[in-house]
PDB file of N, CA, C and O in Angstrom, chain B, residues numbered from 101:
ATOM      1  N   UNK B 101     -28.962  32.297  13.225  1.00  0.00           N
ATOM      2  CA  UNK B 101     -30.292  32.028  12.744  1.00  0.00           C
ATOM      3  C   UNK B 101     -31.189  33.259  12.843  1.00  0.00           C
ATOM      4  O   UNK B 101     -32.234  33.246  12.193  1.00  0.00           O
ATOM      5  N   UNK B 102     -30.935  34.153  13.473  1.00  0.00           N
ATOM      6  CA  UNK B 102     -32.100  35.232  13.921  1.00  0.00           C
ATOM      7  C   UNK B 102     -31.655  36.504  12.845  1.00  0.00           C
ATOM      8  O   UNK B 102     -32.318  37.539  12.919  1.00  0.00           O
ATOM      9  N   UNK B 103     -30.368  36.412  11.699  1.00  0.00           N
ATOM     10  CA  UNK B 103     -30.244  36.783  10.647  1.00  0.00           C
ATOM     11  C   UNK B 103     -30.216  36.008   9.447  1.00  0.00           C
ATOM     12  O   UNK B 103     -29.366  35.213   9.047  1.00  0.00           O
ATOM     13  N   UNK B 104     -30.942  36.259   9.110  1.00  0.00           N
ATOM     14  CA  UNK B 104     -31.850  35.254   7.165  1.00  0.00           C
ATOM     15  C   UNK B 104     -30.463  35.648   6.497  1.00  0.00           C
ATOM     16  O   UNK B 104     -29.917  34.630   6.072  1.00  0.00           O
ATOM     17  N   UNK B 105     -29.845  36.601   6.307  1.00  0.00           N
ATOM     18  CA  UNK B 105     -28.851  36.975   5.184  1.00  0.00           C
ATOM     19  C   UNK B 105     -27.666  36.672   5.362  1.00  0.00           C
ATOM     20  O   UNK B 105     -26.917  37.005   4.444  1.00  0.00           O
ATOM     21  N   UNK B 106     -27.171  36.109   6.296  1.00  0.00           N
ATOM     22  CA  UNK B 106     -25.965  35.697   6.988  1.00  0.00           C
ATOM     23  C   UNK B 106     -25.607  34.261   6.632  1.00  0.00           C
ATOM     24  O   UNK B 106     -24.504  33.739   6.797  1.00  0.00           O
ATOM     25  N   UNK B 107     -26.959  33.563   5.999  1.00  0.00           N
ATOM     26  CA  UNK B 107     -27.108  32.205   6.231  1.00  0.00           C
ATOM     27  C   UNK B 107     -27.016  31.386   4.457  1.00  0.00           C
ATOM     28  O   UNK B 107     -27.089  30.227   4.048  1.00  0.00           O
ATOM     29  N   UNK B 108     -26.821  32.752   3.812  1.00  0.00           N
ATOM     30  CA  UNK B 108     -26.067  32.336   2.229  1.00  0.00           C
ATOM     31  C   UNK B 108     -24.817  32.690   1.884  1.00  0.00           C
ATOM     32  O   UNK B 108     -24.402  32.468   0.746  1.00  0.00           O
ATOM     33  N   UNK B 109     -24.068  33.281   2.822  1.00  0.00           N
ATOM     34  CA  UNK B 109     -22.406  32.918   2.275  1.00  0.00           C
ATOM     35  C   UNK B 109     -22.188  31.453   3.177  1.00  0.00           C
ATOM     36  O   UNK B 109     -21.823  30.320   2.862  1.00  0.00           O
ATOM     37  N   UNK B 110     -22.625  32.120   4.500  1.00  0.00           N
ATOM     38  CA  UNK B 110     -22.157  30.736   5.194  1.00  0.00           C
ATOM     39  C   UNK B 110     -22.310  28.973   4.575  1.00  0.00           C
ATOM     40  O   UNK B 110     -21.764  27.939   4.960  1.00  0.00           O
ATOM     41  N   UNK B 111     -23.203  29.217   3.586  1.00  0.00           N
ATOM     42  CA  UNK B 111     -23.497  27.905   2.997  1.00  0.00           C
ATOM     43  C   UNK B 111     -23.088  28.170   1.596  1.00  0.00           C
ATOM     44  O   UNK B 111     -23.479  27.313   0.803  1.00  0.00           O
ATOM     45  N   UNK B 112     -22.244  29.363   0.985  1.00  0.00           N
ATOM     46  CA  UNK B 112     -21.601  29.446  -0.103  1.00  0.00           C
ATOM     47  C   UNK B 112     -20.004  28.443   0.389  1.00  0.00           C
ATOM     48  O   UNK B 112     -19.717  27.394  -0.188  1.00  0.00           O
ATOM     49  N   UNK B 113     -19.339  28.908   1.272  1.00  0.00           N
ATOM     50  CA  UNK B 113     -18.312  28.593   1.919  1.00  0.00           C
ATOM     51  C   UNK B 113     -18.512  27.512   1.982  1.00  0.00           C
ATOM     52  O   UNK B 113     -17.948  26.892   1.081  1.00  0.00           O
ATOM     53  N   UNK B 114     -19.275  26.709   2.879  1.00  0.00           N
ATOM     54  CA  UNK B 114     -19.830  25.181   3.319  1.00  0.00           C
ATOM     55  C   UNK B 114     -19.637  24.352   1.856  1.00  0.00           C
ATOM     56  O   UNK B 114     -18.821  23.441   1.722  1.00  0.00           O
ATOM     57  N   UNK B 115     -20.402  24.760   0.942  1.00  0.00           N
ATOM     58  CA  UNK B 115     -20.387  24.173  -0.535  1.00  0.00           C
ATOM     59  C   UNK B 115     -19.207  24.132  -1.027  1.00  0.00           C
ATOM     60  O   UNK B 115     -18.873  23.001  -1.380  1.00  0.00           O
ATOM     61  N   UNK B 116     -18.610  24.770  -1.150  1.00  0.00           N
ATOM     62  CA  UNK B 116     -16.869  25.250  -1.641  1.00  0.00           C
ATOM     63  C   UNK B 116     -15.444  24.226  -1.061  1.00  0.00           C
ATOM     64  O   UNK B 116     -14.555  23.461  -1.437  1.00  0.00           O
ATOM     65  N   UNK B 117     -16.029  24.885   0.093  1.00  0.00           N
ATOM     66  CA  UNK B 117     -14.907  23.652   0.993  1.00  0.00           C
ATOM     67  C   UNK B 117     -15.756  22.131   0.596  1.00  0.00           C
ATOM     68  O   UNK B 117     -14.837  21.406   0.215  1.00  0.00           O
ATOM     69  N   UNK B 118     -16.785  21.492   0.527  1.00  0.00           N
ATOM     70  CA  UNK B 118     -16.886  20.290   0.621  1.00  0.00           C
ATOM     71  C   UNK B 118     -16.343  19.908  -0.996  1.00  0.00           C
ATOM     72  O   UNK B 118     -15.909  18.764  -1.134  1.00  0.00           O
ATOM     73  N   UNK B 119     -16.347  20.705  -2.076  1.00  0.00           N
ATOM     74  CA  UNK B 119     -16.030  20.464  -3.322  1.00  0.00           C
ATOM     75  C   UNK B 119     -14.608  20.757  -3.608  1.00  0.00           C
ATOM     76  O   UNK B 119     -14.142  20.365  -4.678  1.00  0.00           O
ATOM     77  N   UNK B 120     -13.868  21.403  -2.769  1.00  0.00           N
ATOM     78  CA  UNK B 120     -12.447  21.002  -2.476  1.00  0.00           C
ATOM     79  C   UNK B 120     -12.060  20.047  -1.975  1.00  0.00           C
ATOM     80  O   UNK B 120     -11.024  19.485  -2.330  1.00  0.00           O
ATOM     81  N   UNK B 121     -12.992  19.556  -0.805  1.00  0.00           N
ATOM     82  CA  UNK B 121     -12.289  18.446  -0.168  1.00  0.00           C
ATOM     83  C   UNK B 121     -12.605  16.941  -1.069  1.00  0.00           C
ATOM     84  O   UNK B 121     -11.885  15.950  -1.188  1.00  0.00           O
ATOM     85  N   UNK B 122     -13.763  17.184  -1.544  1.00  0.00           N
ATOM     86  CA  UNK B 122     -14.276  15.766  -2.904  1.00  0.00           C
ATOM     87  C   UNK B 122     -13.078  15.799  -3.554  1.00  0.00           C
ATOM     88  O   UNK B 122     -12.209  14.944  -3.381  1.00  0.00           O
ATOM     89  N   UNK B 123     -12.952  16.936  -4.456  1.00  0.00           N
ATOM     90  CA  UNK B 123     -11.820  17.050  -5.581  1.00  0.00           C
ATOM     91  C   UNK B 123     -10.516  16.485  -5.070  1.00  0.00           C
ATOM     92  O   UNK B 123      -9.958  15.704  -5.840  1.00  0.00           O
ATOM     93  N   UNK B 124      -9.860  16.759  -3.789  1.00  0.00           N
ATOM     94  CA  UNK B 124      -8.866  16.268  -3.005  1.00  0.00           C
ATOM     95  C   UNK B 124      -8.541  15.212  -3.070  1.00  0.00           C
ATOM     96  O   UNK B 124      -7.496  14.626  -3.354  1.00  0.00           O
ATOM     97  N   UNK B 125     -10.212  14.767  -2.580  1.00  0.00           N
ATOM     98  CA  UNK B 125      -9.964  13.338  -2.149  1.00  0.00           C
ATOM     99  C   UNK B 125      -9.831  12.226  -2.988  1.00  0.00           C
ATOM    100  O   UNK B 125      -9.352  11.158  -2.606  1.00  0.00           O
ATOM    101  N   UNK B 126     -10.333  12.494  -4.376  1.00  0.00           N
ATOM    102  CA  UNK B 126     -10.612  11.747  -5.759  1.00  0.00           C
ATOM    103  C   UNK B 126      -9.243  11.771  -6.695  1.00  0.00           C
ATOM    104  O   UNK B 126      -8.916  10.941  -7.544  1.00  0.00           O
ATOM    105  N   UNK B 127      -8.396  13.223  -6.200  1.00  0.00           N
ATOM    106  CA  UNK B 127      -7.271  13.205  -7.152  1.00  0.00           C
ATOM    107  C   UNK B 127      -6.089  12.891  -6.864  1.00  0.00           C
ATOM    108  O   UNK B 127      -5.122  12.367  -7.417  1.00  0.00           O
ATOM    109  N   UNK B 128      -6.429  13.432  -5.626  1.00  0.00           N
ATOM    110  CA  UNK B 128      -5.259  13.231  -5.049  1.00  0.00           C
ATOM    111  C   UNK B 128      -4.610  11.660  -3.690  1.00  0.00           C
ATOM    112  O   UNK B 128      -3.684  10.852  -3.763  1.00  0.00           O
ATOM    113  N   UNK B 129      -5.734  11.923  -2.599  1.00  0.00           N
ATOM    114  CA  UNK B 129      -4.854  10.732  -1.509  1.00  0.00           C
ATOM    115  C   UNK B 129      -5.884   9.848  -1.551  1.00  0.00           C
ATOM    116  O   UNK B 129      -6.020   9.340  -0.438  1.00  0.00           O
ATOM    117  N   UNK B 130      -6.962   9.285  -2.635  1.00  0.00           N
ATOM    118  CA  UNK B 130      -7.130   7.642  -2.563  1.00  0.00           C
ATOM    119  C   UNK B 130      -6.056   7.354  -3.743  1.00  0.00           C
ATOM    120  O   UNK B 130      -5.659   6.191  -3.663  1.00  0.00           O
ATOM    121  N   UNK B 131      -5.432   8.114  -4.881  1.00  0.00           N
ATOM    122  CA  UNK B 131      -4.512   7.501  -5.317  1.00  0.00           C
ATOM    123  C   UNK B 131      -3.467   7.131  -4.689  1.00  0.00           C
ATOM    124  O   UNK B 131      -2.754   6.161  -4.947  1.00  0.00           O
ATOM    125  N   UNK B 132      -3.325   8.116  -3.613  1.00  0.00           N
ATOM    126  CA  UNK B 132      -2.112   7.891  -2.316  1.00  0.00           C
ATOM    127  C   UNK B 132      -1.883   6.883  -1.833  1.00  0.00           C
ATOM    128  O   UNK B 132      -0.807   6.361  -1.540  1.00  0.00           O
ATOM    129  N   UNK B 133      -3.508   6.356  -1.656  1.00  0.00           N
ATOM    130  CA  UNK B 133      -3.270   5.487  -0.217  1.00  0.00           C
ATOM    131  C   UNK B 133      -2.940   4.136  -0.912  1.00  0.00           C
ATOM    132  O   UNK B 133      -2.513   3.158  -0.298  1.00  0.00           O
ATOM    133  N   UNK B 134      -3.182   4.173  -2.288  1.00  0.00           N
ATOM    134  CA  UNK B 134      -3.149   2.945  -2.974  1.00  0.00           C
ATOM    135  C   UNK B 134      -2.061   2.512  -3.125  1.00  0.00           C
ATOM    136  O   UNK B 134      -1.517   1.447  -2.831  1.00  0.00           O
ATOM    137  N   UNK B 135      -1.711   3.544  -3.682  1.00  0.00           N
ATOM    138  CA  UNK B 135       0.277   3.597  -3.527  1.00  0.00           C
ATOM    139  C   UNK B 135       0.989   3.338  -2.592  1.00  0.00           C
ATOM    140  O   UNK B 135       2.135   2.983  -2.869  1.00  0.00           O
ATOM    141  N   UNK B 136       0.646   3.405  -1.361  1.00  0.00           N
ATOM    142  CA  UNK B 136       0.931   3.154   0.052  1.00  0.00           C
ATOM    143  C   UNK B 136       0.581   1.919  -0.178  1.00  0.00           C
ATOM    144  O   UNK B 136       1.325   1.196  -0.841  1.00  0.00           O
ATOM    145  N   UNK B 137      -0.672   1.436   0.353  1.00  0.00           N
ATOM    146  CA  UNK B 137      -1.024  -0.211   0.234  1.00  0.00           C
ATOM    147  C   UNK B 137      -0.288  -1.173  -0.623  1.00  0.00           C
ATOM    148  O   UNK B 137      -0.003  -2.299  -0.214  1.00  0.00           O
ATOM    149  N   UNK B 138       0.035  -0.731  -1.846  1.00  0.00           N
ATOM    150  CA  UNK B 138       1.296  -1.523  -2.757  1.00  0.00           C
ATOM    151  C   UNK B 138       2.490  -1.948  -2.397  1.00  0.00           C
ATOM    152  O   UNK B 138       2.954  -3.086  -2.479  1.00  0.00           O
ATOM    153  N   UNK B 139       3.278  -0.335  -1.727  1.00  0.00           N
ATOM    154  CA  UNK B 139       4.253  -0.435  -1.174  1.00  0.00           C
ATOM    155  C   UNK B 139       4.609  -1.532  -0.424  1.00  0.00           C
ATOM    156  O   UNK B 139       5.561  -2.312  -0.450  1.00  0.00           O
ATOM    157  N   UNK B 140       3.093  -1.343   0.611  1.00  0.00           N
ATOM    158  CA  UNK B 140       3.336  -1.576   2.300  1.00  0.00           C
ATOM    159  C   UNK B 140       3.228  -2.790   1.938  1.00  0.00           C
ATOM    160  O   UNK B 140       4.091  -3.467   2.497  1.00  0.00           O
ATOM    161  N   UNK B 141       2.327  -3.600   1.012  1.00  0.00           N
ATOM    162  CA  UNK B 141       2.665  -5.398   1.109  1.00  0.00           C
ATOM    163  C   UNK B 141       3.571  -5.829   0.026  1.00  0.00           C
ATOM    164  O   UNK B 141       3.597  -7.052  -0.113  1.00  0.00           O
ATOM    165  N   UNK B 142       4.243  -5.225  -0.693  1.00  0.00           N
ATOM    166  CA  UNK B 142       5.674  -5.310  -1.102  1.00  0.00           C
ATOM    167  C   UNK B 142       6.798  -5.185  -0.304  1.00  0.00           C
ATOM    168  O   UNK B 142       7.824  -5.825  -0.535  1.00  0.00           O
ATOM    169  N   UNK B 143       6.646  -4.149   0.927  1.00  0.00           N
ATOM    170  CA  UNK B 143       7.756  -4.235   1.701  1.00  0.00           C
ATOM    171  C   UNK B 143       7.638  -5.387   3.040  1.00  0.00           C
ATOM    172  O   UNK B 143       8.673  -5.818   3.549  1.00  0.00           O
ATOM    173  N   UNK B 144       6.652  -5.702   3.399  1.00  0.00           N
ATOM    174  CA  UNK B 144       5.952  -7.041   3.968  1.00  0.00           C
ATOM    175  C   UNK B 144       6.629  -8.249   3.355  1.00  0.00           C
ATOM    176  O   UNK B 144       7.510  -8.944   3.863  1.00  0.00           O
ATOM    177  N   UNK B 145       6.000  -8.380   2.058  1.00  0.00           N
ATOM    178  CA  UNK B 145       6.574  -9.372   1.783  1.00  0.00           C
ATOM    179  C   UNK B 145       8.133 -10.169   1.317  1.00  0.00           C
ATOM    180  O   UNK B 145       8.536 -11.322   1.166  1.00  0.00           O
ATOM    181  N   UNK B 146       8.774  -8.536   1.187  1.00  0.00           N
ATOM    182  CA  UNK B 146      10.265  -8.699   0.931  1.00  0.00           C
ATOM    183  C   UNK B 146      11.127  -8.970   2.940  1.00  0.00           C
ATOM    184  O   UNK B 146      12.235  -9.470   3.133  1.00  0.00           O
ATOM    185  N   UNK B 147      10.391  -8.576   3.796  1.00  0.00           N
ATOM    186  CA  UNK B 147      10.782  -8.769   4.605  1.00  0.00           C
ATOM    187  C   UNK B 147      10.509 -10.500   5.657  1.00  0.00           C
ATOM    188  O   UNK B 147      11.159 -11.099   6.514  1.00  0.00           O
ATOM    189  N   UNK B 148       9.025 -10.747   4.848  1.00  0.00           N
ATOM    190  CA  UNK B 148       9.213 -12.352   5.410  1.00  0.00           C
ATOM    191  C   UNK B 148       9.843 -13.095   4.550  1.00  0.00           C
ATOM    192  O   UNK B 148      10.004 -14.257   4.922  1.00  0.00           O
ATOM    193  N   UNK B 149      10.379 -12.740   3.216  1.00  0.00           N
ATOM    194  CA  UNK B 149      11.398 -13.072   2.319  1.00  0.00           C
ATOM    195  C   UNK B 149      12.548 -13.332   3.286  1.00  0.00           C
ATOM    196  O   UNK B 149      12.899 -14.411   3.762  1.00  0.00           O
ATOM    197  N   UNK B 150      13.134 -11.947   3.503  1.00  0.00           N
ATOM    198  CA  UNK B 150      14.514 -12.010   4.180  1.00  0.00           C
ATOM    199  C   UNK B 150      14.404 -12.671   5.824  1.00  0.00           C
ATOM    200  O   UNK B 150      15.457 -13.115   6.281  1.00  0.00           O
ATOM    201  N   UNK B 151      13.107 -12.741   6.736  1.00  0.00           N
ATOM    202  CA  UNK B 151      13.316 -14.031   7.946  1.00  0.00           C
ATOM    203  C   UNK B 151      13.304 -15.188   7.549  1.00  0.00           C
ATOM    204  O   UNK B 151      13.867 -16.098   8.157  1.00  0.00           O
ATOM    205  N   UNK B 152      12.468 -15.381   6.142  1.00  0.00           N
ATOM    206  CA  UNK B 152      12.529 -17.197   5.745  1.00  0.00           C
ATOM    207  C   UNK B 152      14.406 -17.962   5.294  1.00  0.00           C
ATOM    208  O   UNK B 152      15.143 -18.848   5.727  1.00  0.00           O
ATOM    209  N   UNK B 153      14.416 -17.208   4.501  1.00  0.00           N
ATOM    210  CA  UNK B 153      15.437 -16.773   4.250  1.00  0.00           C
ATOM    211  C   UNK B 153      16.742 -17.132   5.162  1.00  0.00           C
ATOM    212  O   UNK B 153      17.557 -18.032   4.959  1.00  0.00           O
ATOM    213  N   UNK B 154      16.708 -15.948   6.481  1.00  0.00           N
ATOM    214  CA  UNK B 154      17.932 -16.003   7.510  1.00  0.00           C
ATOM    215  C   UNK B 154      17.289 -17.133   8.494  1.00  0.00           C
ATOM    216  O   UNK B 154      18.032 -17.517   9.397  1.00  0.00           O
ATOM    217  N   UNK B 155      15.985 -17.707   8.415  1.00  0.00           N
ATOM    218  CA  UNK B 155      16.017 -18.572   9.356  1.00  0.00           C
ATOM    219  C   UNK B 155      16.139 -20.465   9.180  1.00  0.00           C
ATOM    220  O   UNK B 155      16.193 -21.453   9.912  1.00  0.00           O
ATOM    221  N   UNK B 156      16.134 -20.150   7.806  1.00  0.00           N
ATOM    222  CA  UNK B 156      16.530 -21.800   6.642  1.00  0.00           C
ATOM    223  C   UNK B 156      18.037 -21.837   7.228  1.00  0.00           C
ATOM    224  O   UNK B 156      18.430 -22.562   8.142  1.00  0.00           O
ATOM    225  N   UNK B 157      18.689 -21.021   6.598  1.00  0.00           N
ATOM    226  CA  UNK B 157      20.370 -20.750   6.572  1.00  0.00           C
ATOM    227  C   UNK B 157      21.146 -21.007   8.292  1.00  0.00           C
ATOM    228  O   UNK B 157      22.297 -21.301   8.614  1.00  0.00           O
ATOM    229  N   UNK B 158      19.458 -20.639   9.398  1.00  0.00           N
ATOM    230  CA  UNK B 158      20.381 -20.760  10.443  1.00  0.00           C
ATOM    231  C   UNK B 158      20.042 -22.375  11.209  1.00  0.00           C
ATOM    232  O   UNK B 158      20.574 -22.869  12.203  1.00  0.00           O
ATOM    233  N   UNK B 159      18.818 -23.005  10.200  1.00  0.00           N
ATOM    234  CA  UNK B 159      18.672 -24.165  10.705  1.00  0.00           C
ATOM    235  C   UNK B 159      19.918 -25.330   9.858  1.00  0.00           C
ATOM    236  O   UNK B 159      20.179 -26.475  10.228  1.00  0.00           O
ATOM    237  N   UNK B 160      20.362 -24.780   8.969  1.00  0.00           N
ATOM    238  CA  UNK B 160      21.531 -24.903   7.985  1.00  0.00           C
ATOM    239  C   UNK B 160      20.683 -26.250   7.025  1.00  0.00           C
ATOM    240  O   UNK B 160      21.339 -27.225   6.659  1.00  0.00           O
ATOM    241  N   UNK B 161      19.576 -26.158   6.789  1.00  0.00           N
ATOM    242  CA  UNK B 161      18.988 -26.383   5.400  1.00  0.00           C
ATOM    243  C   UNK B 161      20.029 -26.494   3.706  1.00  0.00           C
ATOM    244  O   UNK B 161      20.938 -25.728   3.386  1.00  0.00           O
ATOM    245  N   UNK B 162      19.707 -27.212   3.216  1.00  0.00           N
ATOM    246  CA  UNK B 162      20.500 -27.366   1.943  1.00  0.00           C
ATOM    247  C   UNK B 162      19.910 -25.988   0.954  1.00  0.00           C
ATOM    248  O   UNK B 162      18.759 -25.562   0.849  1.00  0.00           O
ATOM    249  N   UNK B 163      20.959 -25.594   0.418  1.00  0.00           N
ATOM    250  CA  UNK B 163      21.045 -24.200  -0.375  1.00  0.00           C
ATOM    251  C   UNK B 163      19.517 -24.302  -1.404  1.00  0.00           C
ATOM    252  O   UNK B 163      18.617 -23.478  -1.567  1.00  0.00           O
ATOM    253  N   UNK B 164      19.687 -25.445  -1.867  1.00  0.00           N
ATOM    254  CA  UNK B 164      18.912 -25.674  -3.121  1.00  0.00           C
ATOM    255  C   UNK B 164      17.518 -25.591  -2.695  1.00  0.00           C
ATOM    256  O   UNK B 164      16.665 -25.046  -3.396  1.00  0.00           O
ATOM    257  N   UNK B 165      17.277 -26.100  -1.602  1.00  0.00           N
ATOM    258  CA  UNK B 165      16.004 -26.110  -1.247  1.00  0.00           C
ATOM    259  C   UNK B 165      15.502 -24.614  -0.113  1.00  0.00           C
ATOM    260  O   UNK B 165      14.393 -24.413   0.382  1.00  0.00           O
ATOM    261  N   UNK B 166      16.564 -23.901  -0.001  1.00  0.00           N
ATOM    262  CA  UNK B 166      16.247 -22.365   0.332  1.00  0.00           C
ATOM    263  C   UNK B 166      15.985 -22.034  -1.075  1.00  0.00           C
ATOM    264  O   UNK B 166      14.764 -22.131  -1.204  1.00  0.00           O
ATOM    265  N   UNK B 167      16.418 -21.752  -1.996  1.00  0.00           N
ATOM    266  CA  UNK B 167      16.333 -21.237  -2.934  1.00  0.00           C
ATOM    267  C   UNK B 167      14.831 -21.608  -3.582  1.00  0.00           C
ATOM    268  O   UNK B 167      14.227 -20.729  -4.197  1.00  0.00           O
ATOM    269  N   UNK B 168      14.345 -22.730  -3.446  1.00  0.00           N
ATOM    270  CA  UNK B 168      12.856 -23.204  -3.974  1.00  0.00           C
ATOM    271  C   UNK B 168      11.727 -22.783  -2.836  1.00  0.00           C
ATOM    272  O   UNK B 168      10.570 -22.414  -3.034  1.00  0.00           O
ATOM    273  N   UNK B 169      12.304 -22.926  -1.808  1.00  0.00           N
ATOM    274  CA  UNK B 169      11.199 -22.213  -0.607  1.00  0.00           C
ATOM    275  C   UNK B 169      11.141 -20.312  -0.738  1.00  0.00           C
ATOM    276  O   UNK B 169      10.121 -19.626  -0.662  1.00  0.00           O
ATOM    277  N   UNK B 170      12.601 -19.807  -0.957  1.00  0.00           N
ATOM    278  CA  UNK B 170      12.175 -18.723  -1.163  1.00  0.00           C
ATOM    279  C   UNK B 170      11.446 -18.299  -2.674  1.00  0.00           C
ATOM    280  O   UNK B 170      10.511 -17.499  -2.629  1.00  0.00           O
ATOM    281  N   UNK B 171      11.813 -18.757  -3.794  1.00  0.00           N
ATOM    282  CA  UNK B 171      11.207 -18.263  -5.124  1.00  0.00           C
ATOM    283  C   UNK B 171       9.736 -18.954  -4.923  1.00  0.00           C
ATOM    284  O   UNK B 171       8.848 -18.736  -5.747  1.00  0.00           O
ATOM    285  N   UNK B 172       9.478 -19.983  -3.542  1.00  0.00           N
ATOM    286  CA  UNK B 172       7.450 -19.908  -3.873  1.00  0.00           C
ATOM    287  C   UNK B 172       7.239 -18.779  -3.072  1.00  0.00           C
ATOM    288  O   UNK B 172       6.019 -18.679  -2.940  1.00  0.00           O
ATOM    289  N   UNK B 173       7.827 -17.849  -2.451  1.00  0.00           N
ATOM    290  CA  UNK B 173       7.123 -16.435  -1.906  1.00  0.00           C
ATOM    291  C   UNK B 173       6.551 -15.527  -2.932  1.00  0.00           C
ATOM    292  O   UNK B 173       5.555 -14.811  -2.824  1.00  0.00           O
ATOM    293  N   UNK B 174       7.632 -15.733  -4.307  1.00  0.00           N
ATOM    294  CA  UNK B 174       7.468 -14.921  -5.462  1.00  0.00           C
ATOM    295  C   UNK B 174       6.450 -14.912  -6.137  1.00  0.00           C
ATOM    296  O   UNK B 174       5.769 -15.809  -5.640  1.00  0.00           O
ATOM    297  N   UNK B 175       5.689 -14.308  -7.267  1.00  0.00           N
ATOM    298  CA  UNK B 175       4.857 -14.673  -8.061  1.00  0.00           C
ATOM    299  C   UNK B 175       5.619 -15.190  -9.303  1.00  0.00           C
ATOM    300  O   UNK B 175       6.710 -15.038  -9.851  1.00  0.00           O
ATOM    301  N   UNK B 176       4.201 -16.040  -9.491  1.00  0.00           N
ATOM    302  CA  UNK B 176       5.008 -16.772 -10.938  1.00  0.00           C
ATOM    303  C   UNK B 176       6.086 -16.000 -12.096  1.00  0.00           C
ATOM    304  O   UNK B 176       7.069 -16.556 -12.586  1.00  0.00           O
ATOM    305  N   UNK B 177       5.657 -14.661 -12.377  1.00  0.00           N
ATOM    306  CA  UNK B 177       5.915 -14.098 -13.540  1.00  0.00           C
ATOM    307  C   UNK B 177       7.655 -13.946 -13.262  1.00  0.00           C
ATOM    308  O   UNK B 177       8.483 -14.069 -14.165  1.00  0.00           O
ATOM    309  N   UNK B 178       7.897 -13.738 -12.231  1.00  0.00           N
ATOM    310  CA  UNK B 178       9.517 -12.857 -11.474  1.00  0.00           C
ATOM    311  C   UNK B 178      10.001 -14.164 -10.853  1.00  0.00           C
ATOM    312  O   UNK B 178      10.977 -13.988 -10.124  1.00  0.00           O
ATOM    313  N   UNK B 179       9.612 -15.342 -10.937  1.00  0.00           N
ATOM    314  CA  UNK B 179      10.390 -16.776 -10.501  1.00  0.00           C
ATOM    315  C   UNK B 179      11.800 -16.779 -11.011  1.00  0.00           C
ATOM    316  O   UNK B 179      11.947 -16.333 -12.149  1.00  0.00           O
ATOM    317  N   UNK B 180      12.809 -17.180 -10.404  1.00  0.00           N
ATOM    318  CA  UNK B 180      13.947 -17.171 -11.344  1.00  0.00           C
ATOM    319  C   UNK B 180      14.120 -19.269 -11.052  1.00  0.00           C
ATOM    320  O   UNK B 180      14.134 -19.932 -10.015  1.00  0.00           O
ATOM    321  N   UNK B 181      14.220 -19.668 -12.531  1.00  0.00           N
ATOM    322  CA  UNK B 181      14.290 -21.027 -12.912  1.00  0.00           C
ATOM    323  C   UNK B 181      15.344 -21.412 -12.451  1.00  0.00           C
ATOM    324  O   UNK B 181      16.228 -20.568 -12.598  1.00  0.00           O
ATOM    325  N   UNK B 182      15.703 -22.429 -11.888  1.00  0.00           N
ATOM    326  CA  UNK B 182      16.906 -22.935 -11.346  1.00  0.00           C
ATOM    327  C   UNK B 182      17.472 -24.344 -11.722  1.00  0.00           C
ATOM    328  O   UNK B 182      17.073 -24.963 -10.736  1.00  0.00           O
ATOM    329  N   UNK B 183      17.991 -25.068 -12.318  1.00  0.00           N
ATOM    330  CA  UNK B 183      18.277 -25.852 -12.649  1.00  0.00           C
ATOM    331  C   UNK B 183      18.579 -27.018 -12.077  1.00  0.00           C
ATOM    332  O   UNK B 183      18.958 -27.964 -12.766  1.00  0.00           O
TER     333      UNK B 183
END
């Protein structure tokens, strides 16, 4: 502070880096994290898939009705129809 001229790069720099880190953050890792969040409750939900799943089979439940308990985990569109 007790030099005036010292105190406009330092806030050239300051400006620079915060408009790298905006640009970063906009292009790059909130698309990230979104992608992550997708993943992460896709892989969630394929995994209480596979305990519902191994724990029907070990109460030894009838096939047909594993098969209707697991396809309501699914969304409608990816249901597979069963006859």
């Amino acid at each position: 502070m007790s030099d005036p001229s010292s105190i406009g790069p330092a806030m050239a720099v300051a400006l620079i880096t915060t408009f790298y880190g905006a640009v970063l953050a906009n292009l790059v890792f909130i698309p990230m994290a979104g992608k992550l969040k997708t993943r992460s409750k896709e892989e969630l939900l394929l995994r209480e898939l596979i305990l519902e799943g191994i724990l029907s089979i070990s109460k030894g439940e009838n096939p047909r009705i594993i098969v209707e308990k697991l396809n309501s985990y699914l969304p409608p569109k990816i249901r597979k129809v069963t006859d």
